[in-house]
N, CA, C and O of each residue as an XYZ file, in Angstrom:
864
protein
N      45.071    -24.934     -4.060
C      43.986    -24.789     -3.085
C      43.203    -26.105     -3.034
O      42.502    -26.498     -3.967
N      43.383    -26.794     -1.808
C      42.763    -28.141     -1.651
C      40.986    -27.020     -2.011
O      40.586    -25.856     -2.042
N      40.308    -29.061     -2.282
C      38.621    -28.757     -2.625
C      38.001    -28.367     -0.931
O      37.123    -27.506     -0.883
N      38.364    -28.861      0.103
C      37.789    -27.944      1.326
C      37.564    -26.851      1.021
O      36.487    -26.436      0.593
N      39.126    -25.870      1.302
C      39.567    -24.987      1.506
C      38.676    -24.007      0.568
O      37.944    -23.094      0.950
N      38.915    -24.408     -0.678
C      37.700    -23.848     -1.195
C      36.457    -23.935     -1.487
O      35.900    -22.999     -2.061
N      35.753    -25.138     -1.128
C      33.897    -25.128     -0.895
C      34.060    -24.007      0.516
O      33.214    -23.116      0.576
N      35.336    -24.072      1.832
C      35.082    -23.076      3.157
C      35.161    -21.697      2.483
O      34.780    -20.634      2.974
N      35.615    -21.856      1.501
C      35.650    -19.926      0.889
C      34.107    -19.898      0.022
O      33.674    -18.757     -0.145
N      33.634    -20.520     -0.287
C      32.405    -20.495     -1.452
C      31.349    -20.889     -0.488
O      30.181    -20.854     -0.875
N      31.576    -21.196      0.510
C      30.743    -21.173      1.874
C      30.283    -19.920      2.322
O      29.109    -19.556      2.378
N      31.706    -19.021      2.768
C      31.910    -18.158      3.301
C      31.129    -16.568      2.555
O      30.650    -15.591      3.129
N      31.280    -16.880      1.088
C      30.498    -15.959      0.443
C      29.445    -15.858      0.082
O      28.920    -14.801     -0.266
N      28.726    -17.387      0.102
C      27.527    -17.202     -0.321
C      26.704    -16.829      1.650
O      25.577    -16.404      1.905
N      27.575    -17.123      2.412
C      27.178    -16.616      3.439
C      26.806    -14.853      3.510
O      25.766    -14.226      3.711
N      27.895    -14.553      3.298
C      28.115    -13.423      2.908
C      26.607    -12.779      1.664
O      25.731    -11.951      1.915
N      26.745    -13.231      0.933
C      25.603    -12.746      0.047
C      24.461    -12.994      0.162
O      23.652    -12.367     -0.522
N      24.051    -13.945      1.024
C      22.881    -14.135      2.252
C      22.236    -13.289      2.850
O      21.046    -13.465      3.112
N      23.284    -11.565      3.381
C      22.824    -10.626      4.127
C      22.729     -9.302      3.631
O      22.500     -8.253      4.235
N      23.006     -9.586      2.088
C      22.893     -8.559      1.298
C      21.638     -8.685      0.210
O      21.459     -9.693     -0.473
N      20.719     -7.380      0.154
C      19.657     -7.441     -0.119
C      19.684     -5.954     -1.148
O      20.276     -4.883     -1.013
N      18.835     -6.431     -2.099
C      18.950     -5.280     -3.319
C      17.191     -4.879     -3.933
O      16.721     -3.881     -4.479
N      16.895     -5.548     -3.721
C      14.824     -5.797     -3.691
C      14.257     -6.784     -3.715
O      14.841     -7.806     -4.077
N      13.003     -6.801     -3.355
C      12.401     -7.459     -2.886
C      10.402     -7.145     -2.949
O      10.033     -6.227     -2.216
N       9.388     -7.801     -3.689
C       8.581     -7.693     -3.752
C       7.502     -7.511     -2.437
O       7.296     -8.552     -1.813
N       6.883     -6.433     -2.017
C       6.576     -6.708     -0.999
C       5.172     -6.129     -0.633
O       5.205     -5.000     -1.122
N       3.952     -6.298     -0.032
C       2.688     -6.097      0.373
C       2.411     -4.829      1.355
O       2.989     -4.737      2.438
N       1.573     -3.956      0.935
C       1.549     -2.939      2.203
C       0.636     -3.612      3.535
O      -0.229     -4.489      3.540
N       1.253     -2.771      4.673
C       0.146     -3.391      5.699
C      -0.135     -1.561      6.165
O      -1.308     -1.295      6.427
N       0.608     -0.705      6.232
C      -0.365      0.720      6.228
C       0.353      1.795      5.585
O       1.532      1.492      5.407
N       0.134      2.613      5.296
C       0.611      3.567      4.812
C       0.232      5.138      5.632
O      -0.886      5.181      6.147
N       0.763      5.893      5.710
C       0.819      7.413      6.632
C       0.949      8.435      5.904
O       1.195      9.399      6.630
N       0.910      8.710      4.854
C       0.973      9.452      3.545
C       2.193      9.575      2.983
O       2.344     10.086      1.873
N       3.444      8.984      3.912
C       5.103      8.994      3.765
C       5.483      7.802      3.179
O       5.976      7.536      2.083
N       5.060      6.952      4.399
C       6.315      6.148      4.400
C       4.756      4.469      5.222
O       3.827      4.444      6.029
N       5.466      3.477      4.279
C       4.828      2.377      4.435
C       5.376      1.581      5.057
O       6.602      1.480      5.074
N       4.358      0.635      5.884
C       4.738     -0.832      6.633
C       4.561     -1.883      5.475
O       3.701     -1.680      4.618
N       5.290     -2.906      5.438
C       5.381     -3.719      4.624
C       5.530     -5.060      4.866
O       6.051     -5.240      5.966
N       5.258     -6.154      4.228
C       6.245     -7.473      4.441
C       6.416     -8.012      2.983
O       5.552     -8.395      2.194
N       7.725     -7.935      2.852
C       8.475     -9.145      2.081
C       7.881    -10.052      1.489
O       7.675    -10.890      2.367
N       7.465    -10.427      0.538
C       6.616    -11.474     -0.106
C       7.904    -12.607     -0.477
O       7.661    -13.327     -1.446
N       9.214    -12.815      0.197
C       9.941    -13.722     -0.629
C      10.398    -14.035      1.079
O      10.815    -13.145      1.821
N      10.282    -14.957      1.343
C      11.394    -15.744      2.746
C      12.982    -15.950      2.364
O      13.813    -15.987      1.457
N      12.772    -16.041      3.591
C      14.639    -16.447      3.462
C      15.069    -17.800      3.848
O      14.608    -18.471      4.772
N      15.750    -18.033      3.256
C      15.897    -20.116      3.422
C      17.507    -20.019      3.774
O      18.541    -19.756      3.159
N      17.300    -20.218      4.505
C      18.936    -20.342      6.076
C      19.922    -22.074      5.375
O      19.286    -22.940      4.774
N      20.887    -22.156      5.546
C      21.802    -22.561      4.993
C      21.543    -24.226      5.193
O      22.207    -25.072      4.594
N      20.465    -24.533      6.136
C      19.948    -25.545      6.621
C      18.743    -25.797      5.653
O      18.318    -26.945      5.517
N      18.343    -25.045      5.170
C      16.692    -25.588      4.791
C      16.100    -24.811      5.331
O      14.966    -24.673      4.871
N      16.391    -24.072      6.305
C      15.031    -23.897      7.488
C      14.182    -22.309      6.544
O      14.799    -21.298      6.210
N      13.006    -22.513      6.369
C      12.704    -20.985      5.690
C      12.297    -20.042      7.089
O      11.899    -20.547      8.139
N      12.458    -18.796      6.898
C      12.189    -17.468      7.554
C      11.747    -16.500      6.810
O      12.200    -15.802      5.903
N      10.184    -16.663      7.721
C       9.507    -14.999      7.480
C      10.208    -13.897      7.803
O      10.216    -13.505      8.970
N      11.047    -13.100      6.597
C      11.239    -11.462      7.489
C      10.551    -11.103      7.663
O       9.552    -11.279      6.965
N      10.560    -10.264      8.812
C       9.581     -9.496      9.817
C       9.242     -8.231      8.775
O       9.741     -7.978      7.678
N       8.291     -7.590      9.469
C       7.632     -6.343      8.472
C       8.739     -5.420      8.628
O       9.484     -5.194      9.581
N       8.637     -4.776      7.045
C       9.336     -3.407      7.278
C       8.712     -2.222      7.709
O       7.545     -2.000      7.387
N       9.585     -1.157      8.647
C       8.913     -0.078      9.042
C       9.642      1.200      8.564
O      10.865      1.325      8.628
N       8.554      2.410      7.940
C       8.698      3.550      8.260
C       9.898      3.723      6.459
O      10.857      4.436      6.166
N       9.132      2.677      5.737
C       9.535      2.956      4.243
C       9.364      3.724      3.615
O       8.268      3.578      3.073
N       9.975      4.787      3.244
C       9.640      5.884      2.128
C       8.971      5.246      0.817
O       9.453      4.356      0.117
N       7.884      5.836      0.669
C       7.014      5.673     -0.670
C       7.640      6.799     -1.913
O       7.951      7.989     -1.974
N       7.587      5.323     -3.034
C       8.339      6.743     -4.027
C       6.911      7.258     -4.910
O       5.976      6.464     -5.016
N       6.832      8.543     -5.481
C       6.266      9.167     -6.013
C       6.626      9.697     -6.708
O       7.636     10.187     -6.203
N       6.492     10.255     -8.303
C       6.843     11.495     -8.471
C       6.246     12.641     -8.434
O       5.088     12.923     -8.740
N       7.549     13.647     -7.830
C       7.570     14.628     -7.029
C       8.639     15.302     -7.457
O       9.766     14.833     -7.299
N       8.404     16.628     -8.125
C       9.474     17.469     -8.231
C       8.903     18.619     -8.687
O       7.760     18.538     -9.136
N       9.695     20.126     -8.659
C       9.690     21.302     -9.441
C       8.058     21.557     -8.554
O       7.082     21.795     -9.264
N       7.930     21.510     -7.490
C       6.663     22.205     -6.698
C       5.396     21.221     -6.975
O       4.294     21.632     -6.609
N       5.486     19.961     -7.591
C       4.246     19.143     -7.994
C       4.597     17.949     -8.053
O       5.717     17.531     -8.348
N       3.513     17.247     -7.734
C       3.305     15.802     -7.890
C       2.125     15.087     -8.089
O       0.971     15.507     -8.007
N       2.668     13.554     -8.459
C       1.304     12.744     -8.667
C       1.303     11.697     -7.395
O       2.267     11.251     -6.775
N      -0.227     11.436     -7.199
C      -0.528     10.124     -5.830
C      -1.245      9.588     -6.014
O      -2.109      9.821     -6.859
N      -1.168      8.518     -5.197
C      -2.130      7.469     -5.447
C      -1.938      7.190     -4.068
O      -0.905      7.321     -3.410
N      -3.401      6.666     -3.597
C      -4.017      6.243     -2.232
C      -4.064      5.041     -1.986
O      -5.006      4.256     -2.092
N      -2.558      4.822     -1.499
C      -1.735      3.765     -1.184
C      -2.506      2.822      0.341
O      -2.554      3.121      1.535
N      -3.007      1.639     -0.429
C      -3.950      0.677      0.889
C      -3.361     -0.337      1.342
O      -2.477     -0.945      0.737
N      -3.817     -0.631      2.512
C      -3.512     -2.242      3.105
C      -3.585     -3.062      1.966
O      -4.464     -3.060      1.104
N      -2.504     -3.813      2.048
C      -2.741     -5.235      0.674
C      -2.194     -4.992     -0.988
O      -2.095     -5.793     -1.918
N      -1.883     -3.455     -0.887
C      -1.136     -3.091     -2.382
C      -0.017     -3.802     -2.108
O       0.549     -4.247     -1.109
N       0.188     -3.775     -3.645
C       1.936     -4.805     -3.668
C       2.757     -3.640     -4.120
O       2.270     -2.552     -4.428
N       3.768     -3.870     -4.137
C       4.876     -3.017     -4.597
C       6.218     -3.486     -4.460
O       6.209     -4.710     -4.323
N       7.572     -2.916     -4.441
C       8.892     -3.609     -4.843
C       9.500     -2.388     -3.605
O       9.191     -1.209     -3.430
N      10.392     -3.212     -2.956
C      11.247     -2.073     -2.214
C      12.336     -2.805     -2.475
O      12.658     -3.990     -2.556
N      12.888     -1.550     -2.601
C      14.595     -1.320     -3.643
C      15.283     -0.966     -2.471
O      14.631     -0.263     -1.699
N      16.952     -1.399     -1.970
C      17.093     -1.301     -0.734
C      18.574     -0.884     -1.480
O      19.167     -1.547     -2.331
N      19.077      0.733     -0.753
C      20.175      1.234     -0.401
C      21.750      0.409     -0.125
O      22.080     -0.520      0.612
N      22.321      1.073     -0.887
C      23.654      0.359     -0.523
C      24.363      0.984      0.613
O      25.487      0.655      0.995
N      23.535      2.017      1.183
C      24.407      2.562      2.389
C      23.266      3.170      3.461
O      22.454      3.946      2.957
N      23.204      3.036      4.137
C      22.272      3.544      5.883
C      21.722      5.033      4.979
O      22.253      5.977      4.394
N      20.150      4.481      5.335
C      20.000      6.174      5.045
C      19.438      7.054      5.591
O      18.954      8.068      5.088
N      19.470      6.624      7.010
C      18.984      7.024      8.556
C      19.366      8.154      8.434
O      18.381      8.862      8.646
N      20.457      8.936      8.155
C      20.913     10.562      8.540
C      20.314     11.424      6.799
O      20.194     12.644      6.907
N      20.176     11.179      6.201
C      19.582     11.924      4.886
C      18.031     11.889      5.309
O      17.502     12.998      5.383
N      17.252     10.805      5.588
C      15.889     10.394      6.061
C      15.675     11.694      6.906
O      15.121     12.658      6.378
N      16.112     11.745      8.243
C      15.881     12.657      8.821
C      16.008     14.304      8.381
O      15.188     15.222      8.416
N      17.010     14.252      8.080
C      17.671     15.864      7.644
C      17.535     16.506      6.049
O      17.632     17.718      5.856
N      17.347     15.735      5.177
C      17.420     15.835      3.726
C      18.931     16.335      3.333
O      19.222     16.931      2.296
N      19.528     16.087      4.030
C      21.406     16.646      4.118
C      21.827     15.574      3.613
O      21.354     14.442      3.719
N      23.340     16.172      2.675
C      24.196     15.179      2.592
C      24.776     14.777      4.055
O      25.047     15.690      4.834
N      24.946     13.604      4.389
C      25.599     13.023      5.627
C      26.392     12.030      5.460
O      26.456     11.264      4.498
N      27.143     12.050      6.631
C      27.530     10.185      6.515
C      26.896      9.355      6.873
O      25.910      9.730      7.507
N      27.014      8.299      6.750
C      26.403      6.917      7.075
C      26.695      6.687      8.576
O      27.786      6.620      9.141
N      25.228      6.564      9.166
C      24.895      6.687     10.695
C      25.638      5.300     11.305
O      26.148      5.131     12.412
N      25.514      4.399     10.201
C      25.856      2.786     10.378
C      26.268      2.203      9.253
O      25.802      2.414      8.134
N      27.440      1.213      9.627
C      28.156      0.474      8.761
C      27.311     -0.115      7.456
O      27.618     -0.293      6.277
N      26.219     -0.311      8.153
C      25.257     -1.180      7.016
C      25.272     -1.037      5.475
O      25.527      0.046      4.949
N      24.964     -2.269      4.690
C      25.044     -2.431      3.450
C      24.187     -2.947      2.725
O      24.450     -4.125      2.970
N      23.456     -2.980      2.100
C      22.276     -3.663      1.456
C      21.385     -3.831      2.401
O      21.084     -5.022      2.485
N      20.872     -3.216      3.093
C      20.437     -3.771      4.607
C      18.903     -3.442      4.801
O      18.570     -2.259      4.881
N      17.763     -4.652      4.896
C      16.498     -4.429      5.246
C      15.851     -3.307      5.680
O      14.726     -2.843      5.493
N      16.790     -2.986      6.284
C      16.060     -1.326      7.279
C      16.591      0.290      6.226
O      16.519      1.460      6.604
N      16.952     -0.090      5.261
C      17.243      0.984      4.095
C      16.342      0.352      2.943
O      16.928     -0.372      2.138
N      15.334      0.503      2.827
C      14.527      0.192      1.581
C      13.602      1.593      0.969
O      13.282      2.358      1.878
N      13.235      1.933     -0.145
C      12.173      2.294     -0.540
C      11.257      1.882     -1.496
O      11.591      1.624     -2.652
N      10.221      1.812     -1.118
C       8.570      1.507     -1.212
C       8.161      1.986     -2.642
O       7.362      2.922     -2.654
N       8.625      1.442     -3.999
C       7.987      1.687     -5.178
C       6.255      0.901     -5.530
O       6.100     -0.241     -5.962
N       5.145      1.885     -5.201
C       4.074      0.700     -5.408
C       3.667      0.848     -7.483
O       3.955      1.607     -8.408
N       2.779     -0.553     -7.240
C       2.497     -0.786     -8.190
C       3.214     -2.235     -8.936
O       2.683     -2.565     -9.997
N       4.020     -2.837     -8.593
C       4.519     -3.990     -9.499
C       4.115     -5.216     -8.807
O       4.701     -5.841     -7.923
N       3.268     -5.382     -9.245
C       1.984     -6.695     -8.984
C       2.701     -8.049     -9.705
O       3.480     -8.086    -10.658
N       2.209     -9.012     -8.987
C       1.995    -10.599     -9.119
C       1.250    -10.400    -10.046
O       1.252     -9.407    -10.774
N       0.237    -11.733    -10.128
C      -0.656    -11.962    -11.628
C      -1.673    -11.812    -11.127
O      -2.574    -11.300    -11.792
N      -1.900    -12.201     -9.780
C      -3.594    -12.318     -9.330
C      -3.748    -11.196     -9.329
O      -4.773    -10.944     -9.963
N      -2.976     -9.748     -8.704
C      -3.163     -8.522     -8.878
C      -2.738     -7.717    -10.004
O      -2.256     -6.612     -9.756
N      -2.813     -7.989    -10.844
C      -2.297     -7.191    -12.305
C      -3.521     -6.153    -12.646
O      -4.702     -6.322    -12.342
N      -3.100     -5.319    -13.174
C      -4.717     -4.317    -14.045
C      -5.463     -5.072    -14.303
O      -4.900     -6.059    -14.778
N      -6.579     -5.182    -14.250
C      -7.270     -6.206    -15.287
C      -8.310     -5.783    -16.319
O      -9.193     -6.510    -16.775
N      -8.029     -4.203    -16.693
C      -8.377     -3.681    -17.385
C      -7.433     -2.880    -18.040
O      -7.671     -1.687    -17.851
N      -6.365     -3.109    -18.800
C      -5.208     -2.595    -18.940
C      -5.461     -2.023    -20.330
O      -5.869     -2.746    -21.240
N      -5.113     -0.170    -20.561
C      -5.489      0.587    -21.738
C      -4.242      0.747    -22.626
O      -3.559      1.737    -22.365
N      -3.838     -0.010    -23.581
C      -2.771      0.108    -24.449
C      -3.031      1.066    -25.742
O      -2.444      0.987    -26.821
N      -3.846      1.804    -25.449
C      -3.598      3.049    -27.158
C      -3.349      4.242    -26.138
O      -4.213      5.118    -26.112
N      -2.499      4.335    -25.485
C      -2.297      5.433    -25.221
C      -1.668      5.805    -23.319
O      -1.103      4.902    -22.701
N      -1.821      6.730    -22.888
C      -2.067      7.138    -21.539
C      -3.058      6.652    -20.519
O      -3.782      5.863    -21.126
N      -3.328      6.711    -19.647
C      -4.422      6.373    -18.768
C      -4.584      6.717    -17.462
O      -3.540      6.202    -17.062
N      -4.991      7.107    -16.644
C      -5.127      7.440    -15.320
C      -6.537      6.652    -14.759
O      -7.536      7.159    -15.268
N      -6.800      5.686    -13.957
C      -8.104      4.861    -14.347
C      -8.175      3.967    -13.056
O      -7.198      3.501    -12.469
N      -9.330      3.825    -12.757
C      -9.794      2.830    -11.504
C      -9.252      1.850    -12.350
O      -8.941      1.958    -13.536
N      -9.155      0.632    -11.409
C      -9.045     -0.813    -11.745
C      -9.538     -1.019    -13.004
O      -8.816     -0.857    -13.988
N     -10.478     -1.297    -13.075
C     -12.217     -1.597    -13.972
C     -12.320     -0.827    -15.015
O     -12.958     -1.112    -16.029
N     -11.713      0.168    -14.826
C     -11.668      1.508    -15.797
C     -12.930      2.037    -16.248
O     -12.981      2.361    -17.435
N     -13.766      2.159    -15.672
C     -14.976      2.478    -15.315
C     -15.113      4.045    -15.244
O     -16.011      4.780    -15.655
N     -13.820      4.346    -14.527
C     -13.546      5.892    -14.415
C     -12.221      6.100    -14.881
O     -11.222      5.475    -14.527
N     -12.295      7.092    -15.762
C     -10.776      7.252    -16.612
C     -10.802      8.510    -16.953
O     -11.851      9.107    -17.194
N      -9.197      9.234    -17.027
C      -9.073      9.884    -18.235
C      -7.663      9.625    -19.021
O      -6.600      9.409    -18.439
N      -7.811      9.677    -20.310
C      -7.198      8.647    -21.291
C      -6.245      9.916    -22.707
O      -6.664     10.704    -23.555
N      -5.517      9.674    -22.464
C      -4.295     10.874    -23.315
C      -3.981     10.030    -24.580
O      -3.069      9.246    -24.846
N      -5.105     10.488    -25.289
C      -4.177      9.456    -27.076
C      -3.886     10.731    -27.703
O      -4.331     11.809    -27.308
N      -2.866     10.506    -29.024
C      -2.516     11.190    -29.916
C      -3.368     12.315    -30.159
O      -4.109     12.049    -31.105
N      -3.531     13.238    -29.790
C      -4.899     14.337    -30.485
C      -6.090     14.173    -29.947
O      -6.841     14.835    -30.662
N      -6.743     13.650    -29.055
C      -7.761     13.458    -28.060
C      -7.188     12.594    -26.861
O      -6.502     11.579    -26.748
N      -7.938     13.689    -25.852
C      -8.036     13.070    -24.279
C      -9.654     12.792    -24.148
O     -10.536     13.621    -24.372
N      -9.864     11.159    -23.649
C     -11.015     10.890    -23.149
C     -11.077     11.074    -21.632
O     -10.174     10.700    -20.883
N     -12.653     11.916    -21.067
C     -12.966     11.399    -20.289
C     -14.096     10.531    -19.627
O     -14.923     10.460    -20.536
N     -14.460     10.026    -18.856
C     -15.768      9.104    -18.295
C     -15.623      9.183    -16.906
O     -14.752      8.726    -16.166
N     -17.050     10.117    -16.584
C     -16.979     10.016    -15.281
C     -17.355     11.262    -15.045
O     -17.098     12.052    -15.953
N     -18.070     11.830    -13.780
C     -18.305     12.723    -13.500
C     -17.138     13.741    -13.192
O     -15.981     13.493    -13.531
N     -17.557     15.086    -12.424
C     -16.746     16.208    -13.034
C     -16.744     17.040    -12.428
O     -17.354     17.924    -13.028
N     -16.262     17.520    -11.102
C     -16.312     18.540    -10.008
C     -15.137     19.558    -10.312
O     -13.997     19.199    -10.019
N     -15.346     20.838    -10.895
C     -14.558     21.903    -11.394
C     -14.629     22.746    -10.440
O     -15.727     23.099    -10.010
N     -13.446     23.231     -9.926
C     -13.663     24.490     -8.821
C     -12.663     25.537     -9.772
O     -11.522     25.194    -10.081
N     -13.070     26.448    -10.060
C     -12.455     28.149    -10.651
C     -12.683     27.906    -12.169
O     -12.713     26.750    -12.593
N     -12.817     28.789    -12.854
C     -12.503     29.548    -13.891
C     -12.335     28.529    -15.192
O     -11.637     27.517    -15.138
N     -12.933     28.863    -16.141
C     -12.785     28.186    -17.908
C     -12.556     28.592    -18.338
O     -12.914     29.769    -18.314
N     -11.627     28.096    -19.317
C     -11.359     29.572    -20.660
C     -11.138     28.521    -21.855
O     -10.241     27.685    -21.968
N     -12.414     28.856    -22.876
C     -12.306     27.504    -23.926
C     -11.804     28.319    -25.292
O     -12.380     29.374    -25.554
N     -11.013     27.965    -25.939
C     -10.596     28.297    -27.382
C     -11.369     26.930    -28.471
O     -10.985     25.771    -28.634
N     -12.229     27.457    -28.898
C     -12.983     26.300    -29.804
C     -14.369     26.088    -29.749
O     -15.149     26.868    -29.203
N     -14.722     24.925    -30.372
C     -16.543     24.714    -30.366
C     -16.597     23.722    -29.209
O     -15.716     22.973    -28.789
N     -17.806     23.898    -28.815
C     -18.798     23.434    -27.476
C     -19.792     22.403    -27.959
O     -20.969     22.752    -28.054
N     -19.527     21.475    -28.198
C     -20.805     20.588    -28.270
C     -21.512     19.399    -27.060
O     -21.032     18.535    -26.326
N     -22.439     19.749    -27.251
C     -23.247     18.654    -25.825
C     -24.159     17.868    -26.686
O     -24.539     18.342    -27.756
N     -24.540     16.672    -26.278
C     -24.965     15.830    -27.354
C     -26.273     14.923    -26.363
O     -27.056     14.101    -26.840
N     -26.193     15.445    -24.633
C     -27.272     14.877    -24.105
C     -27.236     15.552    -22.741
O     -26.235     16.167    -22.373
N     -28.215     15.449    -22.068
C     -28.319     16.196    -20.557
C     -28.445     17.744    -21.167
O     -28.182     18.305    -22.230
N     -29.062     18.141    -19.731
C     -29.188     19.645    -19.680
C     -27.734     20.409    -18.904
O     -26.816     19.916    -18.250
N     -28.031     21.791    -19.321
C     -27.199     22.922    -18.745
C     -27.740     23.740    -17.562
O     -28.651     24.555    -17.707
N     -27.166     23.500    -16.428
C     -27.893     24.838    -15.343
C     -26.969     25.660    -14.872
O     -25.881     25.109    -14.702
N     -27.025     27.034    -14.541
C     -26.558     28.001    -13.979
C     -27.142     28.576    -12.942
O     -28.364     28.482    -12.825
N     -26.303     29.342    -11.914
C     -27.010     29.826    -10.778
C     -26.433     31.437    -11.231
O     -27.101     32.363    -10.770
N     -25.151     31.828    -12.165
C     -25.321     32.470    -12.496
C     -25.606     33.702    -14.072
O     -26.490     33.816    -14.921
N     -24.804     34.134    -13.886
C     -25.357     34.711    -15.350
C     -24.346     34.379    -16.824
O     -23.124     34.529    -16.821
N     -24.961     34.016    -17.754
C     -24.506     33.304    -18.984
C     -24.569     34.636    -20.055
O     -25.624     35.132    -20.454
N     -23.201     35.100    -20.431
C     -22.866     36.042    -21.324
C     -22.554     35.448    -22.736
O     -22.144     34.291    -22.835
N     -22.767     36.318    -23.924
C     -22.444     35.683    -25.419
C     -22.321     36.523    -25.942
O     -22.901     37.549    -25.586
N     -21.605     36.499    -26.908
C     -22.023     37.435    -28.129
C     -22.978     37.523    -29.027
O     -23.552     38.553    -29.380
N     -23.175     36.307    -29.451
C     -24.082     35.811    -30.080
C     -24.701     34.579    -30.046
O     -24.048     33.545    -30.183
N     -25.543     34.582    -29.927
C     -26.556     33.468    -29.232
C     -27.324     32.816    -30.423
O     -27.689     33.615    -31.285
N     -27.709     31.182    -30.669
C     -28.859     31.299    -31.923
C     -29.528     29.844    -30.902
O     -29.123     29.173    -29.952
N     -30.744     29.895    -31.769
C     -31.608     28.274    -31.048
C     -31.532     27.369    -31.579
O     -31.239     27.597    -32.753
N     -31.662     26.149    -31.325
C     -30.983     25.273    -32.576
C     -32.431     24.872    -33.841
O     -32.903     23.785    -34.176
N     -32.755     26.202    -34.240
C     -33.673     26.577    -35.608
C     -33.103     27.467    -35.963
O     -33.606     28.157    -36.849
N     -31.734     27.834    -35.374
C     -31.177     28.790    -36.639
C     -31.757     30.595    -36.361
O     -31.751     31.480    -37.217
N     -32.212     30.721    -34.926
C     -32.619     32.105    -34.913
C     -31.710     32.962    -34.544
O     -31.431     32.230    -33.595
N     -30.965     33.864    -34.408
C     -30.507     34.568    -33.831
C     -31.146     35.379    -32.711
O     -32.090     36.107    -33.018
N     -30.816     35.343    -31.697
C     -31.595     35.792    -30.434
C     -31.050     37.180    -29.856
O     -31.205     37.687    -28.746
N     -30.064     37.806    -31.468
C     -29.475     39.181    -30.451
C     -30.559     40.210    -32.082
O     -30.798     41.417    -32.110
N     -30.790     39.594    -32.716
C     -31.433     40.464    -34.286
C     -32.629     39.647    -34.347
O     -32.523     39.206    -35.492
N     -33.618     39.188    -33.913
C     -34.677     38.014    -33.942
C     -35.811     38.966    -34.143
O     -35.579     39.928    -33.411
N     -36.985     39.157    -34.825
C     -38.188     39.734    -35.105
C     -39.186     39.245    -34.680
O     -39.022     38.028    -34.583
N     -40.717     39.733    -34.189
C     -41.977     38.715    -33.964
C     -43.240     39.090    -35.014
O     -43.729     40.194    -35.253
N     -43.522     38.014    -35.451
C     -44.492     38.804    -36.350
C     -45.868     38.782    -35.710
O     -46.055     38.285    -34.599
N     -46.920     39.388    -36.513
C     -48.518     39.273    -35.614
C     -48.105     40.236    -34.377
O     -48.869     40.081    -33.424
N     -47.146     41.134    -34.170
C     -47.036     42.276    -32.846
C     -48.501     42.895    -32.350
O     -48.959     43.877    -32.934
N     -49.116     42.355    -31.392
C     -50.049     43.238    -31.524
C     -50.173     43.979    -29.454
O     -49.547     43.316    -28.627
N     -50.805     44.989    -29.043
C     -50.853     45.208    -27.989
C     -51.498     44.549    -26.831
O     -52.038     43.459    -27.019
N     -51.504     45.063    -25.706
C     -52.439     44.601    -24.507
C     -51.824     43.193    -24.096
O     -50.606     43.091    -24.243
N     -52.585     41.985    -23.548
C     -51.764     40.844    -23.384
C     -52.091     39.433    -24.351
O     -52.083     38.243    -24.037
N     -52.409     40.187    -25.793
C     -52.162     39.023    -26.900
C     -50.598     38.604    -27.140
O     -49.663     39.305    -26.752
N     -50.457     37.473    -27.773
C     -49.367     36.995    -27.781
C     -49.388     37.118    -29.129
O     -50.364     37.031    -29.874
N     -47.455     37.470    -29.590
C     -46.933     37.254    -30.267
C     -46.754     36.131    -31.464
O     -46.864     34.907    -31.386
N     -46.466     36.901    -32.508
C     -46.052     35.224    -33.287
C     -44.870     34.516    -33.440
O     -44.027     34.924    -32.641
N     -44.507     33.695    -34.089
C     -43.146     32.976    -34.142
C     -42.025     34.130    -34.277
O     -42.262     35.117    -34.972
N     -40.931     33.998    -33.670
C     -39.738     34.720    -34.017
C     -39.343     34.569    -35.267
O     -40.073     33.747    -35.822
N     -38.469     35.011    -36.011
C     -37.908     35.203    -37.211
C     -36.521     34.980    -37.147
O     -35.828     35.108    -38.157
């Protein structure tokens, strides 16, 4: 094999591997609660030199997990980064139908088959409050968290409960008050002097509207 013949074959493939695409880091520009617009954070540099902006991607499935009737989300914005991982085969007829199908189009590695993993940041966007003993669920800043270590979950942050408690264990509050709108049941109740408030005595009992003495 003369040296042409083969730089025209090592031509020919890296041509070839030019139009095949496997991921690619890329920026949201909106999101629809599905599926994201995007652009490519990496150009493409043509066999000349010449670089090219790919155009935005449209109508990207966002991955989540999601399974067995539940999932977790996050409120995916203009300007998040993320990685779209791109299909080795058209996935135009599954997209639509959730069916096994065939492939609508020849296509192969191909821009218009990607999905939208967010979260894998550059440096300027990294956590910058990043919690290594454990779990975390947490604003940026971590300002607001709740935090899963070995044998305690922290939380910080306020606390909007809609239905029903059911606590196995001790209750301690260590600042702020308690209010109810409705009615607070116990078995046994004490004040923090140690009274019992269901067996409690008054001494000095006397009639009319004198007052009582200390409880017991």
């Amino acid at each position: 094999m003369t040296d042409s013949l083969f730089e025209a074959i090592e031509r020919q493939i890296k041509r070839a591997q030019s139009n095949i695409y496997t991921a690619l880091p890329a920026k949201v520009i909106s999101f629809n609660g599905h599926t994201v617009s995007c652009q490519v954070m990496i150009n493409r540099v043509m066999a000349n030199g010449q670089e090219i902006t790919i155009p935005p991607l449209v109508d990207v499935p966002a991955q989540f997990p999601h399974a067995g009737g539940f999932c977790i989300t996050v409120p995916i914005k203009a300007g998040d980064e993320g990685l779209v991982v791109f299909s080795s085969r058209c996935i135009d007829g599954w997209f639509a139908s959730g069916n096994s199908v065939k492939p609508l189009d020849n296509r192969i590695n191909d821009l218009s088959d990607g999905f939208f993993i967010v979260g894998c940041n550059s440096i300027p966007n990294k956590i910058p409050d990043f919690y290594h003993d454990g779990v975390s669920m947490q604003t940026d800043d971590g300002a607001t968290h709740i935090r899963l270590t070995k044998g305690t979950i922290y939380i910080k942050g306020n606390i909007m409960h809609h239905g029903d408690t059911v606590q196995t264990g001790s209750y301690s509050q260590t600042d702020g008050n308690t209010t109810s709108s409705g009615i607070i049941t116990a078995e046994n109740v004490k004040t923090n002097k140690g009274i019992d408030l269901n067996k409690h005595t008054h001494t000095d009992v006397k009639s009319g509207n004198e007052k009582t003495g200390a409880p017991t």
